[in-house]
FIKOLZA-1660 file (N, C-alpha, C; in steps of 0.1 Angstrom, whole numbers, plus 5000, padded with zeros to 4 digits):
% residues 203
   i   px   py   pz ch aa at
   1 4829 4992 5067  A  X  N
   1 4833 4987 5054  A  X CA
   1 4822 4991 5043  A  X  C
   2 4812 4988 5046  A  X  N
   2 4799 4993 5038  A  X CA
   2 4801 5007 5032  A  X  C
   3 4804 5019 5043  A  X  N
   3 4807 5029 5038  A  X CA
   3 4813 5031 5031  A  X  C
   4 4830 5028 5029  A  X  N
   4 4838 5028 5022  A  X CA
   4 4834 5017 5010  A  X  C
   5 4831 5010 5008  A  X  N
   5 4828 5006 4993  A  X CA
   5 4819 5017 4988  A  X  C
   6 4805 5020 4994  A  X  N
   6 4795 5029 4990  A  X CA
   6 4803 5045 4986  A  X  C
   7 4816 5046 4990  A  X  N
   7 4821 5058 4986  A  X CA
   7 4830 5052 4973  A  X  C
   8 4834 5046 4975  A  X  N
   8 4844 5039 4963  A  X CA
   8 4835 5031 4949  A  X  C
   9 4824 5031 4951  A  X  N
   9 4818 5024 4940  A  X CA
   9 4815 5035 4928  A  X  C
  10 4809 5043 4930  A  X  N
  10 4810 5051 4918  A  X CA
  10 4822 5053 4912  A  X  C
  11 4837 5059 4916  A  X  N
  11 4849 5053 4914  A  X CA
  11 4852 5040 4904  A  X  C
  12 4848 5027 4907  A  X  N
  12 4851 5014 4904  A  X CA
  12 4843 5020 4892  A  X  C
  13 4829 5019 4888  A  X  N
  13 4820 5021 4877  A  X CA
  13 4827 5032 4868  A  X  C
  14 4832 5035 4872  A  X  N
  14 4837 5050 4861  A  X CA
  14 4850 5041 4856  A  X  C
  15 4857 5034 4859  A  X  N
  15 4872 5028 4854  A  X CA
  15 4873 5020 4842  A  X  C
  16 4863 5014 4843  A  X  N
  16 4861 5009 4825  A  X CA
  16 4857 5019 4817  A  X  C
  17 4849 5028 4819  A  X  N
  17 4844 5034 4809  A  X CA
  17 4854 5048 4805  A  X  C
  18 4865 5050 4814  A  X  N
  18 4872 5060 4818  A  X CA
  18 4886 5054 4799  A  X  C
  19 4887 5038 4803  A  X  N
  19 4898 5035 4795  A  X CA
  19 4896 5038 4780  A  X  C
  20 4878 5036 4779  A  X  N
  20 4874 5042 4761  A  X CA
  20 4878 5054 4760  A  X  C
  21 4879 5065 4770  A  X  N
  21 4873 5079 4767  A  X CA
  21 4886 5083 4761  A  X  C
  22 4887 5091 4753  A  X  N
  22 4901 5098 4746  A  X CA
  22 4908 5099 4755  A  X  C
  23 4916 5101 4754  A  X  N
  23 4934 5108 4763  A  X CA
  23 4932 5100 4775  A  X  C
  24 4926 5089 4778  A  X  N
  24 4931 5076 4791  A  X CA
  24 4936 5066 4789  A  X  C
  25 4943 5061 4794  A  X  N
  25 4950 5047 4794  A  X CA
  25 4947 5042 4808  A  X  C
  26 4947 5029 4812  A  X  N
  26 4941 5021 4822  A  X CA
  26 4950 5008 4821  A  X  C
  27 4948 4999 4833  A  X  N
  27 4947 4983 4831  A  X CA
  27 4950 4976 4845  A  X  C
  28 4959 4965 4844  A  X  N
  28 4959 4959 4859  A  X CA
  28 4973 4961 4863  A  X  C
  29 4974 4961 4875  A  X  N
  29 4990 4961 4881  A  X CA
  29 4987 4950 4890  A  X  C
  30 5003 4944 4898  A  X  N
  30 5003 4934 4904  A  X CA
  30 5016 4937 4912  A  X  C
  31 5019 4931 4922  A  X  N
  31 5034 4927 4929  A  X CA
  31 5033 4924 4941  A  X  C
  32 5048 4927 4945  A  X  N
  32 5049 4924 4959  A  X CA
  32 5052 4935 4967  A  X  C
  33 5047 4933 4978  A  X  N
  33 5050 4944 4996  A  X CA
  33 5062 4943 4999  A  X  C
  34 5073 4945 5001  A  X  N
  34 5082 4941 5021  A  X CA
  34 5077 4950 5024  A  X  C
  35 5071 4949 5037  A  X  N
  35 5069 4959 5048  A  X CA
  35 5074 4956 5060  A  X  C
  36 5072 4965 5067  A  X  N
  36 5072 4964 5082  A  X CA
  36 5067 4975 5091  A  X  C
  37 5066 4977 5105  A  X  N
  37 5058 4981 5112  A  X CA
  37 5068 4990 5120  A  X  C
  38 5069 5004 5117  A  X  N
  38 5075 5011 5129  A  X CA
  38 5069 5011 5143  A  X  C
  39 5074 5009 5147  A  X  N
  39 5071 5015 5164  A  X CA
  39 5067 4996 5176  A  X  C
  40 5073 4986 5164  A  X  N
  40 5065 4971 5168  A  X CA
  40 5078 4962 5175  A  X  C
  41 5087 4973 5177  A  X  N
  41 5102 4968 5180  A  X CA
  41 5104 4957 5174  A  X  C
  42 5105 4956 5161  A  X  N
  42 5112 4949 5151  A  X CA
  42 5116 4952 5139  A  X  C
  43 5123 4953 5138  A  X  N
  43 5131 4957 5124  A  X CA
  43 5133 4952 5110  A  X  C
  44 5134 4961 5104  A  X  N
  44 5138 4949 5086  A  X CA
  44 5123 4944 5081  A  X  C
  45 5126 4948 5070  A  X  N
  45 5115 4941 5056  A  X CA
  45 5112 4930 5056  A  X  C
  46 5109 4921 5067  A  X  N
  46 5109 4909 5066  A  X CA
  46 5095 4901 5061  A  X  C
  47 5082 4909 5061  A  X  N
  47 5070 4906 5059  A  X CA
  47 5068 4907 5047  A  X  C
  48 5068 4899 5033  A  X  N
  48 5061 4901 5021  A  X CA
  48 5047 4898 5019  A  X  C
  49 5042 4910 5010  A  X  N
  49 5024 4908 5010  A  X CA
  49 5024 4913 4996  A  X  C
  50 5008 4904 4990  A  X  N
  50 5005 4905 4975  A  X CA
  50 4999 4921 4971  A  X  C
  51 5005 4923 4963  A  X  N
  51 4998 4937 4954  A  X CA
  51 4987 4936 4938  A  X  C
  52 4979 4936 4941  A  X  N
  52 4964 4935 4929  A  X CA
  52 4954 4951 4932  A  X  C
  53 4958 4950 4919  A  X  N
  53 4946 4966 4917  A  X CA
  53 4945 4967 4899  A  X  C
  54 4939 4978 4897  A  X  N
  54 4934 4985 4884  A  X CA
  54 4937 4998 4884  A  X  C
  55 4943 5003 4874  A  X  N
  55 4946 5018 4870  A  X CA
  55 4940 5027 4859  A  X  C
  56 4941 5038 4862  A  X  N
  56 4936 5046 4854  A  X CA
  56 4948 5061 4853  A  X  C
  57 4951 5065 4843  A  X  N
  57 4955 5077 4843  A  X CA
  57 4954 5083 4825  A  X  C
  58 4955 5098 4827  A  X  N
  58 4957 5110 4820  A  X CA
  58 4966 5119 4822  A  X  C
  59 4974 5120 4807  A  X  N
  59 4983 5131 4808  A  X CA
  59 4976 5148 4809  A  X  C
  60 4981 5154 4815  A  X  N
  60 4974 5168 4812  A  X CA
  60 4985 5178 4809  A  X  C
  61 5002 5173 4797  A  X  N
  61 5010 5181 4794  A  X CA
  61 5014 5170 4789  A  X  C
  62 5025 5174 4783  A  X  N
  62 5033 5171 4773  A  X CA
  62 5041 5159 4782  A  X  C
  63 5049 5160 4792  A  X  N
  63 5053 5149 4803  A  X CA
  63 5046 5148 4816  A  X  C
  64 5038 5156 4818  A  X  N
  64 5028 5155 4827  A  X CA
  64 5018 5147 4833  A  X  C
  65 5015 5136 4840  A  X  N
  65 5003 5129 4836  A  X CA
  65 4997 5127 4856  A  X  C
  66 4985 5120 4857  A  X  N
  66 4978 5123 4870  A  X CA
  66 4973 5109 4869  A  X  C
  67 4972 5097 4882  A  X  N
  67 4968 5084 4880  A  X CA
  67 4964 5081 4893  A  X  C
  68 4952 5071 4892  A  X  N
  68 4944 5069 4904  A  X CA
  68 4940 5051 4903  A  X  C
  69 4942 5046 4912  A  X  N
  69 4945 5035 4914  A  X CA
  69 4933 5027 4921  A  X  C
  70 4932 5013 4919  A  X  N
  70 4918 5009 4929  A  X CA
  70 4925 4993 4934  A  X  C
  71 4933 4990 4949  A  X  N
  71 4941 4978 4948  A  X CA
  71 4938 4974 4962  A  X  C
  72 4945 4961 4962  A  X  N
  72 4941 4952 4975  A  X CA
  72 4962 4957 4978  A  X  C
  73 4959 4954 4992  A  X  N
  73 4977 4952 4994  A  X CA
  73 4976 4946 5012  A  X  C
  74 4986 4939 5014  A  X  N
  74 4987 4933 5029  A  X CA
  74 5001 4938 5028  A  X  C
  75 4997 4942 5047  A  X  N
  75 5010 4950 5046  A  X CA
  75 5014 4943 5063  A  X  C
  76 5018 4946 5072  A  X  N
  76 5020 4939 5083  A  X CA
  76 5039 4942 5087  A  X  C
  77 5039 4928 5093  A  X  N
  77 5056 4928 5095  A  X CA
  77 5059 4911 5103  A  X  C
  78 5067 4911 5101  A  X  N
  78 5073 4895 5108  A  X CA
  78 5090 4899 5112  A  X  C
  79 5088 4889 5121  A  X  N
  79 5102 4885 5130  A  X CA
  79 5106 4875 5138  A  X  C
  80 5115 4868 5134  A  X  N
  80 5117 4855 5135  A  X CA
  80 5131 4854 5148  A  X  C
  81 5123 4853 5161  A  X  N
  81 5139 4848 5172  A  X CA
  81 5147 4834 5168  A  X  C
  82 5160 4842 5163  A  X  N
  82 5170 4828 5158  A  X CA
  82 5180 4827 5171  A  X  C
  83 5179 4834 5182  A  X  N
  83 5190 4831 5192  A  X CA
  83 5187 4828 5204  A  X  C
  84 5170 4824 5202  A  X  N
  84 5158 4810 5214  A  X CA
  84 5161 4795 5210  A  X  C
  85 5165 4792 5219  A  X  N
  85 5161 4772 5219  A  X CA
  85 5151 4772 5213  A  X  C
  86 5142 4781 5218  A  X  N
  86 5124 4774 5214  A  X CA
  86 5122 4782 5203  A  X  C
  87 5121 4774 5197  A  X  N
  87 5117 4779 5182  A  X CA
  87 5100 4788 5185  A  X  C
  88 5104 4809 5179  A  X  N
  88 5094 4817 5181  A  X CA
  88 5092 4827 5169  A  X  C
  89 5082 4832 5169  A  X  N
  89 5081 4841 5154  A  X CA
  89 5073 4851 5162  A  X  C
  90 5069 4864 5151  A  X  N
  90 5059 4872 5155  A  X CA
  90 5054 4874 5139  A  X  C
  91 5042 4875 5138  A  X  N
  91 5035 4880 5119  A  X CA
  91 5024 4888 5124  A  X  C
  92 5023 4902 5116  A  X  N
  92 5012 4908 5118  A  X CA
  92 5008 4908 5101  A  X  C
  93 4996 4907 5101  A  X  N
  93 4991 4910 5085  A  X CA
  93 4976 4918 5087  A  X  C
  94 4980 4930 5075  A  X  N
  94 4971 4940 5078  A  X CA
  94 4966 4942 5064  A  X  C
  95 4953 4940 5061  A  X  N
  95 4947 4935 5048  A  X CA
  95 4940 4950 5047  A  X  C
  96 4945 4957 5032  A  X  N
  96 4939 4967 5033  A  X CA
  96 4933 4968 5015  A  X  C
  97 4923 4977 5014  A  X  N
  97 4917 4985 4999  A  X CA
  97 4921 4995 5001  A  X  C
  98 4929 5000 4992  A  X  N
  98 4938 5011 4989  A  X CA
  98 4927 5021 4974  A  X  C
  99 4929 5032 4977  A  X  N
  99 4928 5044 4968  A  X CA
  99 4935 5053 4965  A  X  C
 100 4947 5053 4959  A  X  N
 100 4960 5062 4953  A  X CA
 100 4958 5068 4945  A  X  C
 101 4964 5083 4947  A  X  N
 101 4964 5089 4938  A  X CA
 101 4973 5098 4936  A  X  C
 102 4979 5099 4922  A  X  N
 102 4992 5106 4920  A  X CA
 102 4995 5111 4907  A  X  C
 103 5005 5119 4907  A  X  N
 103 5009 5133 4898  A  X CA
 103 5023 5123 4894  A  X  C
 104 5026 5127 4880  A  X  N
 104 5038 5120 4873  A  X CA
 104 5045 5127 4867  A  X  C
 105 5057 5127 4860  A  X  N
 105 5067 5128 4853  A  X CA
 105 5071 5126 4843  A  X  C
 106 5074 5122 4832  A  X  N
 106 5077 5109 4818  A  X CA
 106 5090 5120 4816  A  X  C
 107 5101 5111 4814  A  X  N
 107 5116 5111 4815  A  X CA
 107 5118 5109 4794  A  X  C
 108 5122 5114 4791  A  X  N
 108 5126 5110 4772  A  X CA
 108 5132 5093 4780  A  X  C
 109 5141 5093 4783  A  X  N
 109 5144 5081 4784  A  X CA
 109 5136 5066 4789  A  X  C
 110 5124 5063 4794  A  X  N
 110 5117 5056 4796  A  X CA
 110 5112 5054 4809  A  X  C
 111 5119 5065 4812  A  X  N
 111 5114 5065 4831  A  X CA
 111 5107 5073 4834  A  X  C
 112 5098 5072 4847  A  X  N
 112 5089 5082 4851  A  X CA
 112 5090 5082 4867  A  X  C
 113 5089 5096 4872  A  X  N
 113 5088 5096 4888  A  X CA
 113 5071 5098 4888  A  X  C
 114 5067 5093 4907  A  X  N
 114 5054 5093 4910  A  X CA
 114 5056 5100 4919  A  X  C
 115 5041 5105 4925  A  X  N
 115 5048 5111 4943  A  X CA
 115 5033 5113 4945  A  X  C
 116 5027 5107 4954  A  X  N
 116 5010 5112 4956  A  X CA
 116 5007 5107 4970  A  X  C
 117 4989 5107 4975  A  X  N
 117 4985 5102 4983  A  X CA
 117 4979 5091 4984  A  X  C
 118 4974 5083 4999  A  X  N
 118 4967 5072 4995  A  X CA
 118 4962 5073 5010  A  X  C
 119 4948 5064 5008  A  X  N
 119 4939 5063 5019  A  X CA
 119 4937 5051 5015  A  X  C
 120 4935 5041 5028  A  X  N
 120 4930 5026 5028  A  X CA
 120 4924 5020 5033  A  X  C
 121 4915 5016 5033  A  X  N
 121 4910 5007 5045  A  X CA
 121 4910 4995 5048  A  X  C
 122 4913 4989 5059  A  X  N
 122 4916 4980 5069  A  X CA
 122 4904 4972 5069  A  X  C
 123 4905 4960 5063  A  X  N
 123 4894 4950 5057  A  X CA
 123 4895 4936 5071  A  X  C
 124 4911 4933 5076  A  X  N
 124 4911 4926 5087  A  X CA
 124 4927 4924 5090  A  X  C
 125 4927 4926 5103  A  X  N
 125 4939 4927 5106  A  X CA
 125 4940 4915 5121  A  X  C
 126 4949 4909 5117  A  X  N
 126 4956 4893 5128  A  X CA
 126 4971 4897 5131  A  X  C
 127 4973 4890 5144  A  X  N
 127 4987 4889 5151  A  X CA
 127 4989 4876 5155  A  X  C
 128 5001 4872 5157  A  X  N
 128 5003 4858 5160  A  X CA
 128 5018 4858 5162  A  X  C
 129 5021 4848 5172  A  X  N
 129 5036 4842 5177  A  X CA
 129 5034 4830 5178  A  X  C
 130 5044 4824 5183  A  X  N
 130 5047 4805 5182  A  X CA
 130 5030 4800 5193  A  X  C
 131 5026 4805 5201  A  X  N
 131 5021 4808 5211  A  X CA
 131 5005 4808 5207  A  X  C
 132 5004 4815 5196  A  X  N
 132 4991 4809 5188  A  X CA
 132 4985 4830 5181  A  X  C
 133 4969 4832 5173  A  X  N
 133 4965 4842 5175  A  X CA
 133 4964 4850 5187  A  X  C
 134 4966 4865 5188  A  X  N
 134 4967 4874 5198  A  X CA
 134 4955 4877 5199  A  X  C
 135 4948 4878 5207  A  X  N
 135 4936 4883 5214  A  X CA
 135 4932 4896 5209  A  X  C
 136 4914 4893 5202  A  X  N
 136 4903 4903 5193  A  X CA
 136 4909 4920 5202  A  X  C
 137 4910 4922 5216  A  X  N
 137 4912 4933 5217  A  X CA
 137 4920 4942 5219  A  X  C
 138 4929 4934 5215  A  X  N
 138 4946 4942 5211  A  X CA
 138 4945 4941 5194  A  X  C
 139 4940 4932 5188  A  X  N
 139 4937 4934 5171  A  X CA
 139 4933 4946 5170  A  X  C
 140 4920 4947 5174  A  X  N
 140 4906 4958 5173  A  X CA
 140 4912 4971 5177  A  X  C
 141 4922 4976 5183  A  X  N
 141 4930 4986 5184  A  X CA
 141 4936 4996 5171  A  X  C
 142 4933 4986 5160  A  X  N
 142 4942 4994 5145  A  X CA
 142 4930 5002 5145  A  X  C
 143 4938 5012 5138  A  X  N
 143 4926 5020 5129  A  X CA
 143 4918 5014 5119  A  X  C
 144 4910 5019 5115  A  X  N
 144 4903 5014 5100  A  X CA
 144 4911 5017 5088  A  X  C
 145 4914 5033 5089  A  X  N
 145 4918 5037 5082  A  X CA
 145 4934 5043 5081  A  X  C
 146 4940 5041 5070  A  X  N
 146 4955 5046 5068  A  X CA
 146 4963 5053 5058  A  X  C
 147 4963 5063 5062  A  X  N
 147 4965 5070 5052  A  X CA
 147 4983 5077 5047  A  X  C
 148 4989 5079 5036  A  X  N
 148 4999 5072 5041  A  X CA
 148 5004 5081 5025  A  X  C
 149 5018 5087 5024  A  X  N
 149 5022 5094 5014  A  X CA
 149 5029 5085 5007  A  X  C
 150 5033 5082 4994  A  X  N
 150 5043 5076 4982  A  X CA
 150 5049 5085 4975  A  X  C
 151 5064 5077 4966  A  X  N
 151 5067 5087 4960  A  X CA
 151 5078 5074 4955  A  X  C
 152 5082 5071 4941  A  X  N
 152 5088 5059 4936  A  X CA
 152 5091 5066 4920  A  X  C
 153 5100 5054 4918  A  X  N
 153 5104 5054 4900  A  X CA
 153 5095 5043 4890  A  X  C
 154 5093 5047 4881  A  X  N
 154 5089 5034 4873  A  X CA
 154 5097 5036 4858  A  X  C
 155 5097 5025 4852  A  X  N
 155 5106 5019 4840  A  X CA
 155 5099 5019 4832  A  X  C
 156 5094 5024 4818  A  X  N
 156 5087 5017 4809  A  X CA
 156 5092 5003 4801  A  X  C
 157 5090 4992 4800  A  X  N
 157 5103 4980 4795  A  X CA
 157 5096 4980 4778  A  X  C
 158 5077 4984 4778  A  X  N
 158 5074 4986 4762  A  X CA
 158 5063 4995 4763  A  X  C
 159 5055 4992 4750  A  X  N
 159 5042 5001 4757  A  X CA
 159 5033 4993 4761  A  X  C
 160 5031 4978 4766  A  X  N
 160 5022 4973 4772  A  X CA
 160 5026 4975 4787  A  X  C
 161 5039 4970 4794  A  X  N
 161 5045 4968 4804  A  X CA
 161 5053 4986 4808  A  X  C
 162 5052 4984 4824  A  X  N
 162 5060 4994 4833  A  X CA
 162 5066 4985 4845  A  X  C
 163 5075 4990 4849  A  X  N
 163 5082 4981 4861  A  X CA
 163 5080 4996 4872  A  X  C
 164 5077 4992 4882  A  X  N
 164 5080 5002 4891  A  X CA
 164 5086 4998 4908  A  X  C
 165 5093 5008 4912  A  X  N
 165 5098 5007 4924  A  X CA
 165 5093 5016 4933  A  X  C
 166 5085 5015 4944  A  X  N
 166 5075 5027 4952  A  X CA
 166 5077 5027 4970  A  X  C
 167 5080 5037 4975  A  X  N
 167 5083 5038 4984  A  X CA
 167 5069 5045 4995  A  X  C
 168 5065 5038 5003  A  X  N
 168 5052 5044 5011  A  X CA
 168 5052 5046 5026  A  X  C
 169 5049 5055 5035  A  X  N
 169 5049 5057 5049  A  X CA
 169 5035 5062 5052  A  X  C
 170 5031 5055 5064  A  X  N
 170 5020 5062 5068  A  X CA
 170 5020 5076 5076  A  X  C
 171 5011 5086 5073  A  X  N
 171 5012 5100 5077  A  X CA
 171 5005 5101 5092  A  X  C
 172 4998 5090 5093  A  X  N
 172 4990 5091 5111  A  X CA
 172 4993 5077 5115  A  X  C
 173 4996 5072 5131  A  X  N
 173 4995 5061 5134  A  X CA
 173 4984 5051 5130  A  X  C
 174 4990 5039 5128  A  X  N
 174 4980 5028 5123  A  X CA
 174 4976 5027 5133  A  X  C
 175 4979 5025 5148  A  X  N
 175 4973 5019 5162  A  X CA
 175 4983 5025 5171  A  X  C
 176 4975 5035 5183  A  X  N
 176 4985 5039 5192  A  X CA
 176 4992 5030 5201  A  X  C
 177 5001 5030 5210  A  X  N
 177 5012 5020 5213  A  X CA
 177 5000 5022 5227  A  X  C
 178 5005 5009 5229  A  X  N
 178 4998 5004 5244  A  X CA
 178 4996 5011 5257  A  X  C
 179 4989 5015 5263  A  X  N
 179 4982 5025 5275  A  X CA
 179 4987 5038 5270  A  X  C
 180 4988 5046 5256  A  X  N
 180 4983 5055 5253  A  X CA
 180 4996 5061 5250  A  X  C
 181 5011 5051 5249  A  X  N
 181 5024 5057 5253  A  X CA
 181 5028 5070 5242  A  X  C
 182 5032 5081 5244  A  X  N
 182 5038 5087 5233  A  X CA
 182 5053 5094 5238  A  X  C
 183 5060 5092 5227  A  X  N
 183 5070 5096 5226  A  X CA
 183 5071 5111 5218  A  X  C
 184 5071 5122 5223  A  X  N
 184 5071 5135 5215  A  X CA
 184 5062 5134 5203  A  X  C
 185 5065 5135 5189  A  X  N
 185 5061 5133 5176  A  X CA
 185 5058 5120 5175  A  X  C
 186 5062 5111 5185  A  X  N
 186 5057 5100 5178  A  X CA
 186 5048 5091 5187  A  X  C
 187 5032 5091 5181  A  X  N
 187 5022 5087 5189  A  X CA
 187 5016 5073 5184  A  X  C
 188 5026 5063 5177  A  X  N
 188 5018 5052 5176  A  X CA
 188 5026 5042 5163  A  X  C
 189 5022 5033 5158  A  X  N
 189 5027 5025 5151  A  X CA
 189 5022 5033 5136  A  X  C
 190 5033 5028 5125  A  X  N
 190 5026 5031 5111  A  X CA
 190 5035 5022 5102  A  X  C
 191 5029 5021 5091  A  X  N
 191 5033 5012 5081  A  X CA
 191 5046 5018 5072  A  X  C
 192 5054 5015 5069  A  X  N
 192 5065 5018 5059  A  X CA
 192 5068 5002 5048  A  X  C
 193 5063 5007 5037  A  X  N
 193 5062 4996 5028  A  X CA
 193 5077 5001 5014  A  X  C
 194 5076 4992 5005  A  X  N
 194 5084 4991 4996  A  X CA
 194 5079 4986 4987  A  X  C
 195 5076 4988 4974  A  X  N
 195 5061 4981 4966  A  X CA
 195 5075 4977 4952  A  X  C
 196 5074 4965 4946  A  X  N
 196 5078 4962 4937  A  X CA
 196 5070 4958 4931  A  X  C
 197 5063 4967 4918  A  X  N
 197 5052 4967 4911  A  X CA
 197 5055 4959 4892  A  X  C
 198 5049 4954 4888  A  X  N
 198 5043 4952 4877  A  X CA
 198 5033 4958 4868  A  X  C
 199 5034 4967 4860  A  X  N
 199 5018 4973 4855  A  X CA
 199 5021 4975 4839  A  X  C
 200 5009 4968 4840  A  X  N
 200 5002 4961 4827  A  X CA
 200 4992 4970 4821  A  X  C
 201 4992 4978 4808  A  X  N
 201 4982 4986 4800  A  X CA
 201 4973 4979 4789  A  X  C
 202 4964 4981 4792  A  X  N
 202 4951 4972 4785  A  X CA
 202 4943 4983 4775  A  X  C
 203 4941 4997 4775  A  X  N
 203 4941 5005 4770  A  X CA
 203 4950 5017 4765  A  X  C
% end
């Protein structure tokens, strides 16, 4: 964790000073996750998690523009057995610091496409069923890190506000599957999120 802040701080310190400089715009974004967890045999969007960060971007063309992001996001999955007598659940939440970064589009009409990268780190990650928390050494199995491609629409609604709709998969397993299982291409669990964003321009 140390490391990754110590790489990410010069980053943070440049973001205020980035929104004075000519041709930047900056500010806060917010929303919500559904995610869920390929490879966790359960299905559907069922886990919502909070979205909080700060932005920064520059156009470098006429519709052209490049934006980098500094945000908290939980991402996980839940699944709820409704056809047990005994009332049972499963919740994974996977608490990550996200660094995005992405290339844009601006539409005459008010819309813009995204499509970029992102690396994150895994700050703490919990499992749990009716049964209680899952045991430090099936947690300790995630990666740290996840790294993970996007690509979404956003809405301008003025020029303070953007609505956006973002779509995210992870490019390497978050945690390989239990005694090392792989199925051809596919060697482990990864995140597939759905971001319904808010973003707010302060500059």
């Amino acid at each position: 964790m140390r490391r990754f802040i110590s790489l990410l701080f010069p980053i943070i310190l440049c973001i205020p000073s980035a929104l004075y400089s000519q041709g930047f715009k900056g500010g806060l974004l917010a929303g919500v996750a559904a995610t869920q967890v390929d490879g966790d045999t359960y299905g559907g969007y069922h886990k919502a998690g909070p979205i909080l960060g700060i932005w920064v971007e520059r156009g470098f063309s006429v519709n052209w523009f490049w934006r980098i992001n500094f945000r908290y996001i939980q991402k996980g999955s839940y699944a709820k057995d409704k056809q047990s007598d005994v009332p049972d659940f499963y919740r994974m939440k996977l608490n990550y610091f996200e660094l995005p970064v992405s290339a844009g589009y601006r539409f005459v009409n008010g819309f813009n496409v995204i499509s970029g990268l992102s690396v994150g780190y895994l700050s703490k990650a919990s499992e749990e069923n009716a049964l209680g928390a899952f045991p430090d050494q099936e947690v300790s199995a995630f990666h740290k890190f996840d790294f993970s491609a996007f690509g979404g629409m956003e809405y301008s609604y003025s020029q303070k506000w953007r609505f956006g709709l973002v779509f995210s998969y992870s490019l390497l397993p978050i945690r390989p599957y239990k005694d090392n299982i792989t199925y051809r291409m596919n060697t482990g669990q990864r995140n597939r999120v759905i971001e319904f964003l808010a973003i707010y321009r302060i500059q």
